[in-house]
Backbone bond lengths (Angstrom), bond angles and torsions (degrees), N, CA, C in turn:
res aa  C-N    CA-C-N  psi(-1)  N-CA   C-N-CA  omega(-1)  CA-C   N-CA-C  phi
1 X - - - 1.465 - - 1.527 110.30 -
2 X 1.478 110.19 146.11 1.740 108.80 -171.41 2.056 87.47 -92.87
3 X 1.055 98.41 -170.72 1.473 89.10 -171.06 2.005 87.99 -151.12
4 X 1.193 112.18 143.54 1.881 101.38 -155.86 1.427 87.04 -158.56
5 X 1.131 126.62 119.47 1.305 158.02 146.51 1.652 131.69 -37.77
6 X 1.549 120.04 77.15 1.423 99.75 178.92 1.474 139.49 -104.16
7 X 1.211 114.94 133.03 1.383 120.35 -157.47 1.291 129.14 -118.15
8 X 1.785 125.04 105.35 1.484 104.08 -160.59 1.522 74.59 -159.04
9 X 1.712 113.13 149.80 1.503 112.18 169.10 1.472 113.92 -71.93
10 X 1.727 122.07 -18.39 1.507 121.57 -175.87 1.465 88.82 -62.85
11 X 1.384 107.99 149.12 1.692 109.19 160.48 1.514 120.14 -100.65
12 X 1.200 98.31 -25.47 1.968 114.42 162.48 1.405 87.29 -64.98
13 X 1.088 132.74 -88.17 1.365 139.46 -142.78 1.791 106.89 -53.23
14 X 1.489 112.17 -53.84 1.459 101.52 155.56 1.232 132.84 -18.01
15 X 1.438 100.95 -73.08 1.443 114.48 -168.94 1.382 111.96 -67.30
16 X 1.175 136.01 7.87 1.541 151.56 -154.27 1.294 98.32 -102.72
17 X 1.675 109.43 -49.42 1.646 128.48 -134.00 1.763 77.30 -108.53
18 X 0.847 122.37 -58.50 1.809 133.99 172.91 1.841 96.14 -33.30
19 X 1.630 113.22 -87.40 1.347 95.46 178.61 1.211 139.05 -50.52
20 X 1.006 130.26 -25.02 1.465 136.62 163.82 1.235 120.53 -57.91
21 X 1.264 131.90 -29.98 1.747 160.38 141.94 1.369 110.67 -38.64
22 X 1.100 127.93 -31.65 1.635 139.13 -135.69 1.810 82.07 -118.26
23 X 1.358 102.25 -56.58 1.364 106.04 -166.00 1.393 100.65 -71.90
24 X 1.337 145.12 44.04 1.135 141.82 168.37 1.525 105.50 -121.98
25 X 1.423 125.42 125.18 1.487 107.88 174.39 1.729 109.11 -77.87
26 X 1.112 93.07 157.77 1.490 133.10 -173.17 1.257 104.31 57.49
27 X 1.031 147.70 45.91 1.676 166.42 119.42 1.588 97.59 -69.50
28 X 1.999 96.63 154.50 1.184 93.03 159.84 1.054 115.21 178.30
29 X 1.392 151.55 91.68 1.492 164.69 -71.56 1.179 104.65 -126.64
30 X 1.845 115.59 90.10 1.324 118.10 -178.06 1.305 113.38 -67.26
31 X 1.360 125.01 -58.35 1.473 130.25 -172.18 1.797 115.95 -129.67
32 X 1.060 139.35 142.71 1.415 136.18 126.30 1.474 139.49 -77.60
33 X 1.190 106.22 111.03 1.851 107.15 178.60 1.629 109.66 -110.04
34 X 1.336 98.68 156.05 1.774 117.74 179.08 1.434 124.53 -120.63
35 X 1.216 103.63 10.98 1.418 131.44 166.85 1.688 120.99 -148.10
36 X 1.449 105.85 160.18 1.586 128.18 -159.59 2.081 89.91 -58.22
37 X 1.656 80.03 -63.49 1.478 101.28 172.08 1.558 122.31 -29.16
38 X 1.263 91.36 -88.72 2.031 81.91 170.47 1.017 140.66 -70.05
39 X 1.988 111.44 3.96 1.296 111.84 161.17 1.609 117.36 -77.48
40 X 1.040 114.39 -33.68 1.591 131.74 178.81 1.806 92.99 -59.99
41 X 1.182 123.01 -65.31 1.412 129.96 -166.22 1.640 115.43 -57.79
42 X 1.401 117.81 -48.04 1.946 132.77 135.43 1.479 94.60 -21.88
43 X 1.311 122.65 -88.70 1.362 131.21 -143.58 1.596 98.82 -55.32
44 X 1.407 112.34 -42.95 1.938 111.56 -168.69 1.555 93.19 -66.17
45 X 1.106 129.53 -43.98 1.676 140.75 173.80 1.185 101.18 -28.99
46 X 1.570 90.78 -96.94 1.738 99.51 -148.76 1.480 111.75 -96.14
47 X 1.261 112.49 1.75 1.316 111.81 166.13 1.943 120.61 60.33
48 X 1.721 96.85 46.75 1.654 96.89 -173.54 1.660 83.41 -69.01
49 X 2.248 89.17 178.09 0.724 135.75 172.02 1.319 127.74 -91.79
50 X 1.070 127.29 -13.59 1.327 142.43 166.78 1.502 120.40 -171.38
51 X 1.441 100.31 136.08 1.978 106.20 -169.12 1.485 103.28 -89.40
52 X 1.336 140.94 157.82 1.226 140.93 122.52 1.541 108.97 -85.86
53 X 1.799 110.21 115.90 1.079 120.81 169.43 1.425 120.62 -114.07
54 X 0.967 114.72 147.22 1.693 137.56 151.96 1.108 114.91 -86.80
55 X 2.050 104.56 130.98 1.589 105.48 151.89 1.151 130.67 -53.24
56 X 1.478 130.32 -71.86 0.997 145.89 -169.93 1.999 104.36 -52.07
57 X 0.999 105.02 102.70 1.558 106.23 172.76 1.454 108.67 -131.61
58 X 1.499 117.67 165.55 1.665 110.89 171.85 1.311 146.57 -32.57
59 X 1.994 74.47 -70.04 1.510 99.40 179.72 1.186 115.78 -108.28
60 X 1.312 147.69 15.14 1.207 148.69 171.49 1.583 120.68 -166.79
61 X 0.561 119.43 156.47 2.128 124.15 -174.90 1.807 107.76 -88.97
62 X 1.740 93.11 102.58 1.627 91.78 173.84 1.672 136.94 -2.26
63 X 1.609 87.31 -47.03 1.488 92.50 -162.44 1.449 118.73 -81.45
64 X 1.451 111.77 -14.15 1.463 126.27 140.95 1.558 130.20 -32.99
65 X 1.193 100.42 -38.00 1.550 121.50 -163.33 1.597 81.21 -101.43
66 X 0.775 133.19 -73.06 1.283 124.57 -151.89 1.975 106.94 -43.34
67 X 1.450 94.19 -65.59 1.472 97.03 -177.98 1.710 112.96 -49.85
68 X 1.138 118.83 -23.20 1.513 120.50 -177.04 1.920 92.68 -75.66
69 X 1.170 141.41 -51.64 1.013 140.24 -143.47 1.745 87.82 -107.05
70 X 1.235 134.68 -27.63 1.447 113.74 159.86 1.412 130.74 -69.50
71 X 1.734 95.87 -4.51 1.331 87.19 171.38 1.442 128.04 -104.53
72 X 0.989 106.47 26.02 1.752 130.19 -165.33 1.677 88.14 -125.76
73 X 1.099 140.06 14.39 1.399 133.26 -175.90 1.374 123.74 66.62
74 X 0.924 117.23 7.76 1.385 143.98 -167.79 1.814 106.88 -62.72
75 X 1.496 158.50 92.48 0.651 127.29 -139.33 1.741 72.64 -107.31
76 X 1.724 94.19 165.04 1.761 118.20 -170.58 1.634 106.29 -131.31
77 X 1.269 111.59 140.07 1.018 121.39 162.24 1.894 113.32 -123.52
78 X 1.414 128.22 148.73 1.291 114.69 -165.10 1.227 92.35 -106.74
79 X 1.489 129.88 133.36 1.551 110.52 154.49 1.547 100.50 -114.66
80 X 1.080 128.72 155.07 1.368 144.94 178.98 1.352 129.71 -171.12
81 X 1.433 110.52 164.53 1.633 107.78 149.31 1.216 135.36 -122.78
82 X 1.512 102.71 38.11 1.510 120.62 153.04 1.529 108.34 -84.89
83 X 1.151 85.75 106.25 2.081 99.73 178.33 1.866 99.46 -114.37
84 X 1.058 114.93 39.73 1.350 122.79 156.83 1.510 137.24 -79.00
85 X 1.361 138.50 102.70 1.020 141.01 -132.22 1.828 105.48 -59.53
86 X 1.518 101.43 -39.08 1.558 113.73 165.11 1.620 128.29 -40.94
87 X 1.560 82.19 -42.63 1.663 84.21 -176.63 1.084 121.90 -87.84
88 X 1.663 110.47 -31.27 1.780 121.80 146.24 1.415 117.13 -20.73
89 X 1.278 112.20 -42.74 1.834 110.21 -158.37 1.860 99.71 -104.09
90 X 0.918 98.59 -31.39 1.699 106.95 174.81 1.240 101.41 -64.90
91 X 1.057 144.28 -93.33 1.309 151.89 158.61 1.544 106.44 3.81
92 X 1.026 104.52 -74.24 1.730 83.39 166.91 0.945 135.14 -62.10
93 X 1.023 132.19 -35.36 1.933 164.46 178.99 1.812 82.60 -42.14
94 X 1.785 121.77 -49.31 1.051 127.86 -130.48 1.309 92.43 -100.48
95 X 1.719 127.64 -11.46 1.003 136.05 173.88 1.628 111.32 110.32
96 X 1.329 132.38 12.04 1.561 136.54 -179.81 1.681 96.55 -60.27
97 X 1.135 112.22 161.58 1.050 116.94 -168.27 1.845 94.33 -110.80
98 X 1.328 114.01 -33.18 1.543 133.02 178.11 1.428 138.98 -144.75
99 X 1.077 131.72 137.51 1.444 124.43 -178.23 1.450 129.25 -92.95
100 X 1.234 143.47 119.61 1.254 120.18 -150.37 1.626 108.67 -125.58
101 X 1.200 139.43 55.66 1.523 128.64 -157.27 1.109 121.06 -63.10
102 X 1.460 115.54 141.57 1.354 135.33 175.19 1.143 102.13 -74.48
103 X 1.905 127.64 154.67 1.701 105.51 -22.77 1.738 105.71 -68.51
104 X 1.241 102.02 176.97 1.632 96.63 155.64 2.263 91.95 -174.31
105 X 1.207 111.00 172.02 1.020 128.41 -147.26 2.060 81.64 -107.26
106 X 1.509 83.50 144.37 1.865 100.92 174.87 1.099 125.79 -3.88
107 X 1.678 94.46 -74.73 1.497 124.72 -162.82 1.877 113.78 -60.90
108 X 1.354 94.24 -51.38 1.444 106.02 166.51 1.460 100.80 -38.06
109 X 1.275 139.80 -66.04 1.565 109.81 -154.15 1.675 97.05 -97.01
110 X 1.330 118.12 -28.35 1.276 103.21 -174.42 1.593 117.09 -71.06
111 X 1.413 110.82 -3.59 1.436 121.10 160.14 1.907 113.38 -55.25
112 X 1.313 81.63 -53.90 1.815 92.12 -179.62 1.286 112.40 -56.61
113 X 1.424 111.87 -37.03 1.638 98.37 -173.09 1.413 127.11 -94.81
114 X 1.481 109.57 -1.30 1.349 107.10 145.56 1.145 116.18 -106.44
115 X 1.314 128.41 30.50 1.818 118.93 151.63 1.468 96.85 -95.84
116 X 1.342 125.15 -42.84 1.763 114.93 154.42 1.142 131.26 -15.53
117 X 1.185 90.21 -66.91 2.023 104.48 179.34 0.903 98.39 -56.23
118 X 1.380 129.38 -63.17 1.697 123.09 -174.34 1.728 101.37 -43.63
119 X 0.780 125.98 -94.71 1.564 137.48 177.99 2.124 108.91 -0.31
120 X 1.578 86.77 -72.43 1.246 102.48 175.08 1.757 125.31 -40.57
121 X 1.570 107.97 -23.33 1.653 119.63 -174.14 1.439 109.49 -103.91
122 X 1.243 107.05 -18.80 1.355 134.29 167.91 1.722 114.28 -62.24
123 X 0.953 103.48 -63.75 1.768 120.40 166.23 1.377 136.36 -72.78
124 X 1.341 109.62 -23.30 1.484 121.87 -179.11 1.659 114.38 -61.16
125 X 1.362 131.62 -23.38 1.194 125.03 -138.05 1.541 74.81 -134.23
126 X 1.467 111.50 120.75 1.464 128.38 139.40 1.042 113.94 73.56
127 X 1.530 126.19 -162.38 1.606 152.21 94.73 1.430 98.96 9.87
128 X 1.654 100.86 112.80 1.919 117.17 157.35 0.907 113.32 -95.74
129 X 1.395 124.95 155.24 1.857 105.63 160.09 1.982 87.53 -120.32
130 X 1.228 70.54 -161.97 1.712 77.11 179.89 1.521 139.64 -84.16
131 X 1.667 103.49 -4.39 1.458 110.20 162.20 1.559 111.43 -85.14
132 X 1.587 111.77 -39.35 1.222 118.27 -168.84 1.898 117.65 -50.24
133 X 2.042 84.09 -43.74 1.842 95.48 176.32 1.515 103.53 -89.06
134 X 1.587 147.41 17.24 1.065 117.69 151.57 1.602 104.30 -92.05
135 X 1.388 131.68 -31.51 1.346 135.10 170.59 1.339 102.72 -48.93
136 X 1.300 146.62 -65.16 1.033 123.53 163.11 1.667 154.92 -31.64
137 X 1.566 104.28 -35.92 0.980 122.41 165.23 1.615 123.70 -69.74
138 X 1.554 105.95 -17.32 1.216 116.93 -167.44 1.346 96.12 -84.10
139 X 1.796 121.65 -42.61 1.189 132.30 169.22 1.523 130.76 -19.02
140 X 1.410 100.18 -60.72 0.991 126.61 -151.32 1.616 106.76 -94.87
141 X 1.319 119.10 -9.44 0.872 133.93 163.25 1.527 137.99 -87.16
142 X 1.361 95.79 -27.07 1.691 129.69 -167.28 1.806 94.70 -40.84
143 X 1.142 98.43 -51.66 1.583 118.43 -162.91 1.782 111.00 -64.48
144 X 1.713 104.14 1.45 1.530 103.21 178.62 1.032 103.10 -86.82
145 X 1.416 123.32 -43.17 1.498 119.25 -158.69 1.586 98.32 -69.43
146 X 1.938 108.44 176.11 1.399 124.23 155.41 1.669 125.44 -21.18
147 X 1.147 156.08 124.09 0.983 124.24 176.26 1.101 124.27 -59.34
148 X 1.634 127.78 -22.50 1.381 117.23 -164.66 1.744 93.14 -151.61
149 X 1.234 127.37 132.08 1.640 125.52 173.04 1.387 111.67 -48.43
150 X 1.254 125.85 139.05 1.761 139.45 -179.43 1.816 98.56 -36.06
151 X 0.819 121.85 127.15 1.442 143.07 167.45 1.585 106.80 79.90
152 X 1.229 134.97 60.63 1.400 118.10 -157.42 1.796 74.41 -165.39
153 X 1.526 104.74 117.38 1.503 105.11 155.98 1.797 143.88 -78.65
154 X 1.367 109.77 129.19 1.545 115.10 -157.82 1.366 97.90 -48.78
155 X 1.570 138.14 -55.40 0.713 153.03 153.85 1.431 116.86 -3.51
156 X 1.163 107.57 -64.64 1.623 106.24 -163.76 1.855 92.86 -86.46
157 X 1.298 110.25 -23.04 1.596 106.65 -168.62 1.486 99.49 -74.71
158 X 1.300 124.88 -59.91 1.433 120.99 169.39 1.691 123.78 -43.88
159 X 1.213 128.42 -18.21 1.698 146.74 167.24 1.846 95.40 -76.59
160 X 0.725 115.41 -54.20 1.526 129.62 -173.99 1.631 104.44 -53.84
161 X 1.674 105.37 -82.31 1.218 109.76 174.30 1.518 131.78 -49.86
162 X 1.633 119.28 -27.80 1.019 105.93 179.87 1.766 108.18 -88.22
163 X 1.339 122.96 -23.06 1.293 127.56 -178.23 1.117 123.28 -66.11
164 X 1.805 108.96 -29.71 1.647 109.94 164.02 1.922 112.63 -87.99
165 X 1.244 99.13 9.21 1.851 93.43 -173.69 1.619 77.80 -96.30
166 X 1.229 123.51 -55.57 1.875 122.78 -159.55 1.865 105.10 -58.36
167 X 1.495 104.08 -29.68 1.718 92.12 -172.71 1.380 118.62 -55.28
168 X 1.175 99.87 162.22 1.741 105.40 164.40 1.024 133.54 -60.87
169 X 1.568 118.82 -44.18 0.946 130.19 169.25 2.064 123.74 -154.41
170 X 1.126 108.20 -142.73 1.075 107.76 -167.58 2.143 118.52 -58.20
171 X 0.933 163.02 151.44 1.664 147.72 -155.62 1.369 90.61 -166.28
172 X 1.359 118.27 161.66 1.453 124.25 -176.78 1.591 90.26 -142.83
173 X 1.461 114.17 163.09 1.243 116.49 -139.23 1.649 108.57 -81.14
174 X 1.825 111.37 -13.36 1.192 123.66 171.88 1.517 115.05 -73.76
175 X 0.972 140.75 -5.57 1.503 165.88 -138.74 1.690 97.83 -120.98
176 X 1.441 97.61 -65.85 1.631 113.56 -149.60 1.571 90.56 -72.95
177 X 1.742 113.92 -44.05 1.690 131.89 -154.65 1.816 79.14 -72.23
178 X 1.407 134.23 -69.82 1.754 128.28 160.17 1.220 99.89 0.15
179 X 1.223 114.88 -98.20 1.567 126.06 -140.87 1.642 102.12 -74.59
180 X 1.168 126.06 -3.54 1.449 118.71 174.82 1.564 114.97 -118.06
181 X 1.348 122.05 -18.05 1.469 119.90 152.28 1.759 88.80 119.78
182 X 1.697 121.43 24.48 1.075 80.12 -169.09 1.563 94.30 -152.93
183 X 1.752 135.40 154.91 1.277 121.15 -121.77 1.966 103.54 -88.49
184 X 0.904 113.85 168.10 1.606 121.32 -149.64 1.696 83.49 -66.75
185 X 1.378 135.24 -47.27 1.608 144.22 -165.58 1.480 99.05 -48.84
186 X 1.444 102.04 -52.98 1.765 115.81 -161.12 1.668 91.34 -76.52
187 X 0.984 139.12 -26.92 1.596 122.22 -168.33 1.878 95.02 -105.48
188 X 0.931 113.55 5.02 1.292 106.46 171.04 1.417 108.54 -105.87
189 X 1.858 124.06 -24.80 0.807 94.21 162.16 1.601 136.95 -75.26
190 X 1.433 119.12 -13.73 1.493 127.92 -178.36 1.451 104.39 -78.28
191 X 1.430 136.66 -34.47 0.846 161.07 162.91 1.721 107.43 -28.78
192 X 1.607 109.54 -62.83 1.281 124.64 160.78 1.398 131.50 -45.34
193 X 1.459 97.06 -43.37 1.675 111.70 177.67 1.134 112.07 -84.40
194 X 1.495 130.56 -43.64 1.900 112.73 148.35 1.699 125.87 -20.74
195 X 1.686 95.09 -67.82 1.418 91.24 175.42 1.733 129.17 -63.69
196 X 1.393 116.83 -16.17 1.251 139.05 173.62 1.599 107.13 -54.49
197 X 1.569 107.35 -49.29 1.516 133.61 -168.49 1.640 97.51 -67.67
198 X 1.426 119.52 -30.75 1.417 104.18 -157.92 1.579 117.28 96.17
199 X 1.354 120.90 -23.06 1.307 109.29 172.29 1.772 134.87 -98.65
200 X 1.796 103.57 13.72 0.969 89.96 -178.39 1.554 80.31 -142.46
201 X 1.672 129.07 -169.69 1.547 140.39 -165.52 1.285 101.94 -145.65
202 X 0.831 128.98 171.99 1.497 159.74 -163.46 1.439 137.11 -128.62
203 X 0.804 169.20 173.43 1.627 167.31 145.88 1.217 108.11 162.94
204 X 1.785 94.22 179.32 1.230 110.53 -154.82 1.720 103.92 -104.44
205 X 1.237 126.73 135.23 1.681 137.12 174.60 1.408 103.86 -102.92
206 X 1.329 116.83 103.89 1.467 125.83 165.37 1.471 109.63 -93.92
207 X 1.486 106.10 119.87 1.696 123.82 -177.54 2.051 112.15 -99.01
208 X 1.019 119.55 174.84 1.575 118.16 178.31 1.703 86.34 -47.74
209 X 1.255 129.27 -94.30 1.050 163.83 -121.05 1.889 105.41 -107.20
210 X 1.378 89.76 156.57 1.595 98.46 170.40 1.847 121.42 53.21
211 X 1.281 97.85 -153.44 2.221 91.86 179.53 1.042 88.11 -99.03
212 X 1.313 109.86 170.28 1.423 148.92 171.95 1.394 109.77 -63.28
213 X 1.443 137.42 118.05 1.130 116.19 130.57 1.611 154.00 -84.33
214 X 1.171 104.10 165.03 1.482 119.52 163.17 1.549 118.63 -35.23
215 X 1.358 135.74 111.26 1.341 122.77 169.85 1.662 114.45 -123.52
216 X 1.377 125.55 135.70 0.850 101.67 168.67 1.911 135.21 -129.16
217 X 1.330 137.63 171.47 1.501 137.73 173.05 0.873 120.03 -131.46
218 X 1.118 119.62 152.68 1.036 159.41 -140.60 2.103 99.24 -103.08
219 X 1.647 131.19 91.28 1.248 134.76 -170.99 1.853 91.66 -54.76
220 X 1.171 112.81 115.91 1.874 115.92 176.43 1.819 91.31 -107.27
221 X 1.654 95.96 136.20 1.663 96.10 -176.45 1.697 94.09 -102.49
């Protein structure tokens, strides 16, 4: 379990940003703080893996906190409702990994925190080279866009995506549409939109006989 820190002076609003955190597997909501102060004092503690922070705090301005806790490895995400272009660039400057403005609906952030996770498993191990850290970056991002392209069910896209991340190896879309119940057209088209995303590739499977198909994988960082 990653262990993630949430931090906002609302105490409703905390606990908002906390369950939504919670409801993510392998997350899991060590502490809530309502100040700079006891988020820093949490953080020397229990040592999460990633904060949800707020600007707006009591005693000190998020973005204070942030750079103190990115520099401890601490990874940050900002949520707020400072949508000021300044604080946009500071915030990163400060080391956030994301910006998250208030209000916004569930999915929106709990999108982010499993494109995090992705990111985070991505980075943990070793020596990068340079496909490994742009796959990552792509990761970690995944979670900005839409969840799913206009007419295309989340449902079947999340069945899709995780079935070509779990294979062994390379699957073509008649294979994947098999093992998930669903027709070779429809998994080729999600299939497409993976590779569209950047996180998955494409090529060609030459058999004895007949055309070539389509195969596709799954980018592993």
């Amino acid at each position: 379990m990653r262990k993630v820190l949430v931090v906002d002076d609302d105490f409703r609003v905390a606990g908002v940003h906390a369950s939504y955190a919670a409801a993510v597997d392998g997350l899991e909501v060590a502490a809530v703080a309502h100040t700079a102060a006891a988020a820093l004092e949490a953080a020397d503690a229990l040592r999460p893996e990633l904060v949800l922070l707020d600007n707006y705090l009591p005693d000190r301005p998020g973005l204070e906190v942030c750079a103190e806790l990115a520099a401890t490895s601490c990874d940050v995400i900002m949520i707020t409702a400072d949508s000021s272009a300044e604080t946009v660039r500071a915030a990163f400057s400060a080391g956030a990994l994301n910006y998250v403005v208030k209000p916004f609906p569930a999915d929106q952030l709990i999108r982010r925190l499993k494109a995090w996770q992705r990111y985070r498993g991505r980075v943990d191990r070793g020596l990068l080279d340079q496909d490994q850290i742009d796959t990552a970056l792509r990761a970690l991002h995944e979670g900005d866009r839409p969840q799913t392209p206009k007419g295309q069910s989340s449902v079947t896209a999340s069945l899709v995506r995780d079935a070509l991340e779990a294979a062994d190896g390379p699957t073509t879309a008649a294979e994947l549409g098999s093992e998930l119940g669903v027709a070779r057209a429809t998994a080729q088209r999600y299939l497409a939109a993976l590779v569209d995303e950047g996180v998955a590739s494409m090529r060609l499977r030459y058999g004895g006989t007949g055309r070539p198909e389509h195969e596709y994988v799954w980018k592993r960082g």
